[in-house]
DRENDO-1510 file (C-alpha; in Angstrom, 1 decimal, always signed):
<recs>
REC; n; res; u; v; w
REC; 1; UNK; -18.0; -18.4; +31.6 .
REC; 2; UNK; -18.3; -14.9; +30.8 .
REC; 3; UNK; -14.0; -14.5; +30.7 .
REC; 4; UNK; -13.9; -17.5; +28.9 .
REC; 5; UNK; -16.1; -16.2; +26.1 .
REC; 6; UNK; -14.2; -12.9; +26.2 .
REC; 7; UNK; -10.7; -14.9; +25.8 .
REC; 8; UNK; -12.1; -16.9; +23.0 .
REC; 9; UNK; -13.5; -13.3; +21.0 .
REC; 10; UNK; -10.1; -11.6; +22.2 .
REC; 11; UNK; -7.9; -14.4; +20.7 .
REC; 12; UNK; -10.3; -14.6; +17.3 .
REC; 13; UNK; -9.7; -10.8; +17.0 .
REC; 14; UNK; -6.0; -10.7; +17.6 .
REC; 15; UNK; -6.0; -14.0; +14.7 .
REC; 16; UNK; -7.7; -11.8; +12.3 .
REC; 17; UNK; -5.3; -8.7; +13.1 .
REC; 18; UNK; -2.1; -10.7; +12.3 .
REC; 19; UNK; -3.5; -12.1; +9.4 .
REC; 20; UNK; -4.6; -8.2; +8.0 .
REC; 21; UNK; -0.8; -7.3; +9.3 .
REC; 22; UNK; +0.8; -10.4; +7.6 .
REC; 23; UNK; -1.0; -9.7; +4.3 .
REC; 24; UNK; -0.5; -6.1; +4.1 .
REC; 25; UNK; +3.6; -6.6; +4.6 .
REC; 26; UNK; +4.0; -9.7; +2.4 .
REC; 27; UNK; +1.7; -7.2; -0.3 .
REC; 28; UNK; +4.8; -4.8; +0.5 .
REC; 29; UNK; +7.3; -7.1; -0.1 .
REC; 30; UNK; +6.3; -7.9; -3.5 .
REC; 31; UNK; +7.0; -5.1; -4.4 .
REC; 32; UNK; +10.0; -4.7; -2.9 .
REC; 33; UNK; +12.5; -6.6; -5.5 .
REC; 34; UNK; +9.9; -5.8; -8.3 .
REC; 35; UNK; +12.4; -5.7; -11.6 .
REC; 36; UNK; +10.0; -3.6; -13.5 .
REC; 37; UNK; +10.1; -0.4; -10.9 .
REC; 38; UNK; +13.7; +0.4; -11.2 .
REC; 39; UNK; +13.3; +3.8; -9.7 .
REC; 40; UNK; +13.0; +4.8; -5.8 .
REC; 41; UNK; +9.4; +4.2; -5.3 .
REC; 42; UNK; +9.2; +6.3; -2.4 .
REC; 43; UNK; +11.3; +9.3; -3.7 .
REC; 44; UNK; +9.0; +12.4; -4.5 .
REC; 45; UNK; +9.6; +12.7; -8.1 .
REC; 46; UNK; +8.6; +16.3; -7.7 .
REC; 47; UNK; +11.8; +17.3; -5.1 .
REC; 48; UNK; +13.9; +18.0; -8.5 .
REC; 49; UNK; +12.9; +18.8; -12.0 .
REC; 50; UNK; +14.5; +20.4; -15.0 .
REC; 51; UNK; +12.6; +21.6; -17.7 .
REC; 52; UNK; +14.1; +21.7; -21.1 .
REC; 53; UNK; +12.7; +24.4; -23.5 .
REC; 54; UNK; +13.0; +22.9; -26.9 .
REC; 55; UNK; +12.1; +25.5; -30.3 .
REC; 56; UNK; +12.4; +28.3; -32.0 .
REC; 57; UNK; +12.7; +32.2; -31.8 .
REC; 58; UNK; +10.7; +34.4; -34.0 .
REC; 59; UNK; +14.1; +35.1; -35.6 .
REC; 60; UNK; +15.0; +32.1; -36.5 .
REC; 61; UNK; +17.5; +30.5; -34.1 .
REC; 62; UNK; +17.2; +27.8; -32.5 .
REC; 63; UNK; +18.0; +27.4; -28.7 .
REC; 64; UNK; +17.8; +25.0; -25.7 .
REC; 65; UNK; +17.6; +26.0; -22.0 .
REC; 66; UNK; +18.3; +24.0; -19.5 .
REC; 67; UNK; +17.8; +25.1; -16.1 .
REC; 68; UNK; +15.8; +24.4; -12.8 .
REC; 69; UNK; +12.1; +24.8; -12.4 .
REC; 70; UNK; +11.8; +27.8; -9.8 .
REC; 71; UNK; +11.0; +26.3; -6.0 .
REC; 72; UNK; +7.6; +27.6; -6.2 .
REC; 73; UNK; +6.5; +28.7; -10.1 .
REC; 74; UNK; +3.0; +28.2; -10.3 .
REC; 75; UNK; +0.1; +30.9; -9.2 .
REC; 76; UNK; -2.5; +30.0; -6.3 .
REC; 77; UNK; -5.0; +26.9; -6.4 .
REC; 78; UNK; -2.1; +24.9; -9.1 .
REC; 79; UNK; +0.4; +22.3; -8.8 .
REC; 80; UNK; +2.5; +20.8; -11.2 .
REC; 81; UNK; +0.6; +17.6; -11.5 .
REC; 82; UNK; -2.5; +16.9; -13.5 .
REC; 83; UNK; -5.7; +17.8; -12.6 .
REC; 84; UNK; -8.6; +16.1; -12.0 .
REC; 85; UNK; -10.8; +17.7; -14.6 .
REC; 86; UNK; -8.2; +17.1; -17.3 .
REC; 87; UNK; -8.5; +14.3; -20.2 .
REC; 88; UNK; -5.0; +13.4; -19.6 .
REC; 89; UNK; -5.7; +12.5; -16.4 .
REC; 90; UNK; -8.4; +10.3; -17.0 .
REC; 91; UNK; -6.4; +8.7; -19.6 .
REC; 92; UNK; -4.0; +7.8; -16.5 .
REC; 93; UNK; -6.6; +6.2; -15.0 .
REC; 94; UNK; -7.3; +3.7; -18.1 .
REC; 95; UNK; -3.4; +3.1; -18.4 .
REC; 96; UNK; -3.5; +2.6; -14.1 .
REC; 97; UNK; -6.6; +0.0; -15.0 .
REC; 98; UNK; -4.6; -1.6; -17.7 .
REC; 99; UNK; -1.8; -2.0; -15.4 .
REC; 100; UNK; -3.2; -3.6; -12.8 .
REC; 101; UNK; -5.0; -5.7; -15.1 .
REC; 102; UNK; -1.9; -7.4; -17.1 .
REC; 103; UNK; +0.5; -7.1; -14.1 .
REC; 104; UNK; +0.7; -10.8; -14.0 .
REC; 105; UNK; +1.8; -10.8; -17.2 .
REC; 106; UNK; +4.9; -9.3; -15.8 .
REC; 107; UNK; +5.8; -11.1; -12.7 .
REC; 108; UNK; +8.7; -13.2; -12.2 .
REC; 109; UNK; +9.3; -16.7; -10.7 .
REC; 110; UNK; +9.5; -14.5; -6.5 .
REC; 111; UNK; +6.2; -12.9; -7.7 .
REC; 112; UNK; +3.8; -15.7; -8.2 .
REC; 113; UNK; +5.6; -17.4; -5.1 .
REC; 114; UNK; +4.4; -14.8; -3.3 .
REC; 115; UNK; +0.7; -14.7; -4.6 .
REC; 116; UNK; +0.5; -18.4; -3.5 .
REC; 117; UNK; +1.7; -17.3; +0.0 .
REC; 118; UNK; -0.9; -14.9; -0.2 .
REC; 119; UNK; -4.0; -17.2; -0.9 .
REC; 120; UNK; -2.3; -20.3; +0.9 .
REC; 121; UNK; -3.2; -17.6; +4.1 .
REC; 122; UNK; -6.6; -16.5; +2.9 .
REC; 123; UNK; -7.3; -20.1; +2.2 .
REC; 124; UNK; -5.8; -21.1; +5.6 .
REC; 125; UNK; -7.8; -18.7; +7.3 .
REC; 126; UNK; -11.0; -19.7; +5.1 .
REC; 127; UNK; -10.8; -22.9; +6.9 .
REC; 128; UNK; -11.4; -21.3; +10.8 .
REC; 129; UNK; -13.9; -19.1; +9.3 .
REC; 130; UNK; -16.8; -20.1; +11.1 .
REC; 131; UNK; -14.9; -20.6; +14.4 .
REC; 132; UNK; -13.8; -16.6; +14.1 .
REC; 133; UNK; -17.0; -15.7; +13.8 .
REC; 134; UNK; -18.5; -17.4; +16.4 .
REC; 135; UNK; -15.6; -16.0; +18.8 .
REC; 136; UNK; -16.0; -12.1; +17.4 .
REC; 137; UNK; -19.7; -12.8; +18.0 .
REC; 138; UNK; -19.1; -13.5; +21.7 .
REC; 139; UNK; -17.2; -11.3; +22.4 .
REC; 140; UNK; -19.6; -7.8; +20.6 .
REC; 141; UNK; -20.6; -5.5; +22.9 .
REC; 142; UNK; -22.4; -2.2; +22.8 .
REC; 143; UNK; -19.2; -0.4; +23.6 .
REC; 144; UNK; -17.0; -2.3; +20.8 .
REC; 145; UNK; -19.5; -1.9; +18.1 .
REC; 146; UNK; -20.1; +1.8; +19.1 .
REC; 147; UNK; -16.0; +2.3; +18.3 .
REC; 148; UNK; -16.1; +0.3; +15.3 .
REC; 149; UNK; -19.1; +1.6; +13.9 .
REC; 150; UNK; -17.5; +5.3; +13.7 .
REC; 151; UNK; -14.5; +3.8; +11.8 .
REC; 152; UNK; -16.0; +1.4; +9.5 .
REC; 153; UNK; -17.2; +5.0; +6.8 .
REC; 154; UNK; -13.2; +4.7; +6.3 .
REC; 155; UNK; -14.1; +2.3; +4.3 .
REC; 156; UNK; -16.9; +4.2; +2.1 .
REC; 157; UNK; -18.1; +7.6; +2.8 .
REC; 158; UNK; -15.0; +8.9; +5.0 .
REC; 159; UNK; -13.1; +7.5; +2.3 .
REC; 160; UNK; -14.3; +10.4; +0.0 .
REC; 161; UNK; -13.5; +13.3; +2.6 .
REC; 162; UNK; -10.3; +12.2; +3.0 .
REC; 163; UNK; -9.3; +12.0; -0.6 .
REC; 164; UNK; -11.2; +15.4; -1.0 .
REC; 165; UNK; -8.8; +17.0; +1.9 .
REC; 166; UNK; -5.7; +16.0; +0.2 .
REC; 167; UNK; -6.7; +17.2; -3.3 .
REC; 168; UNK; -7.8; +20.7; -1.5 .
REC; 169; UNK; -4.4; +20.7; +0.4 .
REC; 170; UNK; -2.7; +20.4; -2.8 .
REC; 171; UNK; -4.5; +23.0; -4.8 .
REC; 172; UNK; -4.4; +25.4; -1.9 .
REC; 173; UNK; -0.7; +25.0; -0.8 .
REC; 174; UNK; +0.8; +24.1; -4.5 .
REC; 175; UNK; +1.7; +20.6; -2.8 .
REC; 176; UNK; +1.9; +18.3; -5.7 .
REC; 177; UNK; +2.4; +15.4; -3.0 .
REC; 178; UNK; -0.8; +15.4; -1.8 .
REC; 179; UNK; -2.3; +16.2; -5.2 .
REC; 180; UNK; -0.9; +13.3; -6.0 .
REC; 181; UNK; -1.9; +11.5; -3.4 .
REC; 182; UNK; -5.8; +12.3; -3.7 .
REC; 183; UNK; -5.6; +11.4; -7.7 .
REC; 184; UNK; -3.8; +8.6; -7.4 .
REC; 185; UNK; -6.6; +7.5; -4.3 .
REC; 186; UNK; -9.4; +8.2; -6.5 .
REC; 187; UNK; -7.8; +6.0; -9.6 .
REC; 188; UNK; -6.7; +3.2; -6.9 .
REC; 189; UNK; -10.2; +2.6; -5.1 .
REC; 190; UNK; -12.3; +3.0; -8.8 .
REC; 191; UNK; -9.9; -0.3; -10.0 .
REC; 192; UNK; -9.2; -2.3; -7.1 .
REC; 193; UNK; -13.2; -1.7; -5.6 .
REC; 194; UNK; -15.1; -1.2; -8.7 .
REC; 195; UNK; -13.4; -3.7; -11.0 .
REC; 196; UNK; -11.5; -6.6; -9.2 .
REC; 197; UNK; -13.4; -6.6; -5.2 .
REC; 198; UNK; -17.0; -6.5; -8.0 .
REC; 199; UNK; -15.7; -9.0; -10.4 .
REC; 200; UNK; -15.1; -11.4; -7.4 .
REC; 201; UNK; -18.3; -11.1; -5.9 .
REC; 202; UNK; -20.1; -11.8; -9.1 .
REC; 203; UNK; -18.0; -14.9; -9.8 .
REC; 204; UNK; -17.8; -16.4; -6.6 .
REC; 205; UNK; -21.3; -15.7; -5.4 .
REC; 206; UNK; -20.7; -15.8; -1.8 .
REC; 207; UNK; -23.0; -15.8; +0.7 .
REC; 208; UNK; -22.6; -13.5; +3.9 .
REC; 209; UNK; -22.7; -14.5; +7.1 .
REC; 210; UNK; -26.3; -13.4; +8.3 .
REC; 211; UNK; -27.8; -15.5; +5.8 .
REC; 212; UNK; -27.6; -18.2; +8.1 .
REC; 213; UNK; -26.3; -21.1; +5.7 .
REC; 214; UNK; -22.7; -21.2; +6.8 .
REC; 215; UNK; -19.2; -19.9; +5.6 .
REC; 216; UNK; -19.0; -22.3; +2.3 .
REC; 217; UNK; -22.3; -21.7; +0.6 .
REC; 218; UNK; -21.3; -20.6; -2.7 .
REC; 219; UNK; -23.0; -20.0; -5.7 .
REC; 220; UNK; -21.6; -18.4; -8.6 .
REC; 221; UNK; -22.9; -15.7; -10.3 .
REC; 222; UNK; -26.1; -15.4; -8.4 .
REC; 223; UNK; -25.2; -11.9; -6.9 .
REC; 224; UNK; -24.3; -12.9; -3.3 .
REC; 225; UNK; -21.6; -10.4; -2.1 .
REC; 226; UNK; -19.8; -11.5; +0.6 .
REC; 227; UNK; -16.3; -12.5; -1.2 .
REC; 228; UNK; -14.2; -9.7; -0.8 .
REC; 229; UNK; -15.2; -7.1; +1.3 .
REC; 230; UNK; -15.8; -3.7; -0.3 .
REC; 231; UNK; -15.3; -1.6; +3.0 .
REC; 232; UNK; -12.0; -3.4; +3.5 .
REC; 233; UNK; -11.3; -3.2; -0.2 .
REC; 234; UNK; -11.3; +0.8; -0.4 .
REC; 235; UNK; -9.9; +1.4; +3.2 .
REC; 236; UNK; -6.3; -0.4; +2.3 .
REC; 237; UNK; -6.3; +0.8; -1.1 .
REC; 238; UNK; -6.3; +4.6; +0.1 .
REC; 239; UNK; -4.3; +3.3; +3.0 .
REC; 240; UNK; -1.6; +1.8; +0.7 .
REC; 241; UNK; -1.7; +4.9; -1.5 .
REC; 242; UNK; -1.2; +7.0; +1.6 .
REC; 243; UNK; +1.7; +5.2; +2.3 .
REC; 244; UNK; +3.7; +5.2; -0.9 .
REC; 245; UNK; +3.5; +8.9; -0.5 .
REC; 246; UNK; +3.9; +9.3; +2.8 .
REC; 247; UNK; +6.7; +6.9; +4.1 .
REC; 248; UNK; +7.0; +8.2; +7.6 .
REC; 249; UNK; +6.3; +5.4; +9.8 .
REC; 250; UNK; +3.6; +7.0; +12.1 .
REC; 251; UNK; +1.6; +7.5; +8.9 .
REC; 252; UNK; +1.5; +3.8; +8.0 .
REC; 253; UNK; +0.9; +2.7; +11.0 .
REC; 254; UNK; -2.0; +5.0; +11.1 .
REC; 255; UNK; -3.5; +4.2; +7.6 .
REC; 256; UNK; -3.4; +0.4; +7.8 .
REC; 257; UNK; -4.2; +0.5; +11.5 .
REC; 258; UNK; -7.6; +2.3; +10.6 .
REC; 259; UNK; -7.6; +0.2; +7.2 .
REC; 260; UNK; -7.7; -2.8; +9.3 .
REC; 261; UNK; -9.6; -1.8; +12.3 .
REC; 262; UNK; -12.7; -1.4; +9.4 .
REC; 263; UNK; -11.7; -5.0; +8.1 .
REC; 264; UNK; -13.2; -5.6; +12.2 .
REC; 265; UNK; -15.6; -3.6; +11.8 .
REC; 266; UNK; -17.3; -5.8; +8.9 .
REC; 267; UNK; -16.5; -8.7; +11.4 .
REC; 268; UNK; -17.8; -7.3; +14.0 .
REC; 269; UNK; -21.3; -6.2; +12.4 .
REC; 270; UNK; -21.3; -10.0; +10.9 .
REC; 271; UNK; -21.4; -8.8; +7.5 .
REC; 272; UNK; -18.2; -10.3; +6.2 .
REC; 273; UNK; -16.5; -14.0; +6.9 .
REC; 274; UNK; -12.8; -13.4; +8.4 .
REC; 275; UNK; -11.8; -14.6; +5.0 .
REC; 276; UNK; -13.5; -11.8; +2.7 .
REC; 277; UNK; -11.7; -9.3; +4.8 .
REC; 278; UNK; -8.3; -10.7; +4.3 .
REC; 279; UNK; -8.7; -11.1; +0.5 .
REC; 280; UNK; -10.0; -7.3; +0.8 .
REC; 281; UNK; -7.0; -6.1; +2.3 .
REC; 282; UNK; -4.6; -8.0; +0.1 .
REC; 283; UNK; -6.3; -6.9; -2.9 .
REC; 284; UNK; -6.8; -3.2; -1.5 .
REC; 285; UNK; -3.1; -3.1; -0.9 .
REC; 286; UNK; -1.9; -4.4; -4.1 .
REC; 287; UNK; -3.8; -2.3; -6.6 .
REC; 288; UNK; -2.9; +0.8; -4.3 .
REC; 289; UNK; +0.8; +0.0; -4.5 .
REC; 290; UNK; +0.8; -0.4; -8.3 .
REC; 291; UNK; -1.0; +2.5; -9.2 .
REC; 292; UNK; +1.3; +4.7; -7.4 .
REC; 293; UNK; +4.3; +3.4; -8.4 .
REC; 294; UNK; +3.1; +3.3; -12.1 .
REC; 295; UNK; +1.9; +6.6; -12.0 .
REC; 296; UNK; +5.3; +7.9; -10.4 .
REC; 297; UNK; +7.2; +6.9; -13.0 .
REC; 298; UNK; +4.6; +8.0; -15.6 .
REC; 299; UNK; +5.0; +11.6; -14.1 .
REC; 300; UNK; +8.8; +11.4; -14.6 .
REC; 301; UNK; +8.9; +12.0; -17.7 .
REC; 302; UNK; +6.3; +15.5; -19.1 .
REC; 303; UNK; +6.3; +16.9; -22.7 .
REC; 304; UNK; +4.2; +19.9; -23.1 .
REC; 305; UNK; +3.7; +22.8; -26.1 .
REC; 306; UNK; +5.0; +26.2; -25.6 .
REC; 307; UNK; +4.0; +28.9; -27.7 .
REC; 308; UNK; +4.6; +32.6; -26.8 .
REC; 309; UNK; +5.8; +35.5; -29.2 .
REC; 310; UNK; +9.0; +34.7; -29.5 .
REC; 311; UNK; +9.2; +30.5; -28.7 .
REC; 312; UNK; +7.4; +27.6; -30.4 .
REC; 313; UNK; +7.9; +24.5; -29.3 .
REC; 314; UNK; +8.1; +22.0; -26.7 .
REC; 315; UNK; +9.3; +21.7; -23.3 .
REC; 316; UNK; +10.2; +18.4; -21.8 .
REC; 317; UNK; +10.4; +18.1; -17.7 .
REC; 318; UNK; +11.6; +15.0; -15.9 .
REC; 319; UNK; +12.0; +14.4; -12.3 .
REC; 320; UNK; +15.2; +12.6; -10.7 .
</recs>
């Protein structure tokens, strides 16, 4: 009886993994034959740059200078990138917000195809909710939750750390990449965990699993939480982010295997439905993918004032 329980948990887990897998590549392939991101998404937009110098001498003539931005211009603790105490990068983050927001508004005829493949599997697995549960339930022990309970601050506290050692690494070692990478975290998480994961729990007013009155008691607006899972949420957003940096496939594998492995966490603590996970990671995964892309191309293009004794004007950079 005891095996039997065991196969039934192991089978519920390995469900719930496939789904978290499933949803994460069909998120990807959204993306993939996007019209509106004609550039390389995964090409550092930092690997070549020209600036162009455009103004005028104290004399009177006026010049332009093309030529390439030295390998390694900048001072210590600096990167070519915004920084995180600047206005102009917090005005990235409302433009990132407004993105996400309206990207519907964009998608084609392939896009909103596969959005309904996306909730037809949420929905599907919304159905064997309860029958999940039970079989994750069965098959907890102290050993299991001990493992899952030191991953599941991925999706919360560790979350933080993480983002904290990339922005270090790129102030330290003038590595705009993982600059990038932690700013692009921090605007990806605050939109797709504090805007759209919030806004569904309000409206769909789901309850969790420990209250005891099954996986379809719903009540809108009356601040049950369960629908989507935060934890999930936040872990595939950075994961995703990580991932449009970093395309190396080790590194995916390692981002959306932690990503998910807090998604069972949640399950595993009975603090999310199977369901809320999924729409977690699918939501996590989307906002993290736009935001990076958007801001790539946003990047691609800087205009900044030059003054000095002899030039005033502009100078214009853009990455190929």
């Amino acid at each position: 009886m005891f095996f039997g329980r065991n196969m039934k948990g192991s089978a519920a887990a390995v469900g719930v993994a496939i789904a978290l897998v499933t949803t994460c590549e069909a998120a990807q392939d959204f993306f993939a034959s996007n019209p509106l991101n004609p550039v390389d998404s995964r090409r550092n937009p930092f690997d070549s740059r020209v600036s162009l110098t455009l103004g005028a001498i104290t004399a009177g003539r006026s010049i332009v200078n093309e030529t390439p931005t030295p390998a390694n211009p900048l001072p210590p603790l600096t990167s070519p990138i915004e920084d995180i105490f600047e206005r102009r990068y917090w005005y990235l983050v409302l433009l990132d917000t407004k993105e996400v927001l309206t990207a519907p508004a964009r998608w084609n005829s392939g896009d909103w195809l596969m959005l309904g493949g996306v909730a037809a599997g949420i929905g599907t697995v919304a159905i064997f909710d309860e029958e999940i549960e039970r079989g994750i339930r069965h098959a907890r022990s102290d050993t299991v939750t001990k493992v899952f309970d030191n991953i599941q601050p991925l999706g919360n506290e560790y979350a933080i750390g993480i983002i904290g050692t990339f922005y270090l690494a790129g102030e330290i070692f003038k590595d705009p990449r993982a600059k990038a990478t932690a700013l692009d975290s921090i605007a990806a998480t605050a939109i797709a965990s504090g805007i759209v994961e919030n806004s569904l729990k309000y409206l769909v007013g789901r309850g969790r699993p420990t209250d005891g009155k099954g996986a379809y008691d719903f009540e809108p607006f009356s601040g049950r939480d369960s629908f989507a899972s935060g934890h999930t949420t936040e872990a595939f957003a950075l994961a995703s982010v990580i991932s449009e940096h970093y395309d190396e496939p080790w590194i995916r594998f390692t981002a959306f295997g932690l990503a998910g492995a807090v998604g069972y966490a949640r399950l595993n603590n009975n603090r999310h439905w199977p369901s809320d996970v999924l729409a977690g990671a699918a939501i996590g995964t989307f906002v993290g993918k736009v935001v990076v892309r958007f801001n790539r191309r946003h990047r691609a293009l800087l205009i900044e004032p030059v003054l000095s004794s002899n030039v005033k004007g502009a100078q214009l950079s853009f990455a190929w």
